[in-house]
C-alpha positions in Angstrom: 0.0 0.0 0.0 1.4 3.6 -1.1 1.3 6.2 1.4 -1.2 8.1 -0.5 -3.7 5.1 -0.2 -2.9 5.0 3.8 -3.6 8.2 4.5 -6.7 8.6 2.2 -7.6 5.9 4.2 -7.2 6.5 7.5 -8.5 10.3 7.2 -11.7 8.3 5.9 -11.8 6.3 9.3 -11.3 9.8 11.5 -14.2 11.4 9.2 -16.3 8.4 9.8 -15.2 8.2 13.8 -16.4 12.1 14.0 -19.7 11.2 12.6 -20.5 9.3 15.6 -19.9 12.7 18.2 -23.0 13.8 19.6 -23.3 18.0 20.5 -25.8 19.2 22.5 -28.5 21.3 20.5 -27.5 24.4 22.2 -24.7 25.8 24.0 -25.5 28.3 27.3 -23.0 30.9 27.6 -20.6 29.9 31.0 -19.1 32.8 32.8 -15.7 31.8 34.1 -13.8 33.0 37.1 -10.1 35.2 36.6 -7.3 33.5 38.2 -3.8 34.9 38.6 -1.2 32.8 38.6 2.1 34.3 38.8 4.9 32.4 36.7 8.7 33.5 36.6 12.0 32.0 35.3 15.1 33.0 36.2 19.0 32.7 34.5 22.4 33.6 33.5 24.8 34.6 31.2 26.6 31.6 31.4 23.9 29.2 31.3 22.6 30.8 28.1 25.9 30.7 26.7 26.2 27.0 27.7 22.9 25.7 26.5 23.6 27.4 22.9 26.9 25.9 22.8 26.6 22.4 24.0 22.7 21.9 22.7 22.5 24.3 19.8 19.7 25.7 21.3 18.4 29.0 22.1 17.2 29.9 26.3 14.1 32.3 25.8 12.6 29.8 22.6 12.9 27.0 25.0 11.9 28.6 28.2 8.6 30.7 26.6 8.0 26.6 24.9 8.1 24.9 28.4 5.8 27.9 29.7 3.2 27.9 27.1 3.2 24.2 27.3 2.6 24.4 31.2 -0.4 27.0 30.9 -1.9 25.1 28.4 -1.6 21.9 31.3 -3.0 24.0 33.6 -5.8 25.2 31.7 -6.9 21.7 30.4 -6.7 20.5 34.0 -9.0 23.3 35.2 -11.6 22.3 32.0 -11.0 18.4 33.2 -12.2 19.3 36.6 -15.0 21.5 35.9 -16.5 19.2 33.8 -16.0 16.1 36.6 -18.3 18.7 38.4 -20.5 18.7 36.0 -21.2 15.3 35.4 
C-alpha cells in the first residue's frame, strides 16, 4: 500500500469516527472565574551561553516553549475538573 492510499484511508476512518460525536443542540454561555497565577523564570549569562553551545539551542525559545506548554496543562486540568463537576 502507497502512502497516498494510507492516508486517504485513515483520514476516511477519523471522518467516519467524528460522525459518531454527539453536540448538544444548544450551547449556554458559561461565565468563568479570573485566576492569577504568577509564573517566573530566572537565568544567567553563562547558562545561556552554555545551553547554545553544547545543545545548539536558544534559552528564551525554549523557556517561553516549556511555559506555554505548562499553561496550556493547567488550563486543560482546570476544563477536566469542571467538567468532573459537571457530570
Amino acid at each position: 500500500m502507497n502512502r497516498r492510499g494510507f492516508f486517504k484511508r485513515a483520514l476516511g476512518a477519523v471522518a467516519l469516527a467524528a460522525t459518531t460525536v454527539y453536540f448538544p443542540k444548544s450551547l449556554d454561555p458559561v461565565v468563568l472565574p479570573k485566576a492569577k497565577r504568577p509564573m517566573r523564570t530566572l537565568w544567567t549569562k553563562e547558562a545561556k551561553k552554555d545551553l547554545n553551545a553544547y545543545h545548539s539551542l536558544e534559552l528564551e525559545g525554549e523557556l517561553t516553549r516549556i511555559l506555554s506548554e505548562e499553561i496550556r496543562r493547567e488550563v486543560d486540568k482546570e476544563l477536566i475538573m469542571d467538567l468532573r463537576r459537571l457530570i
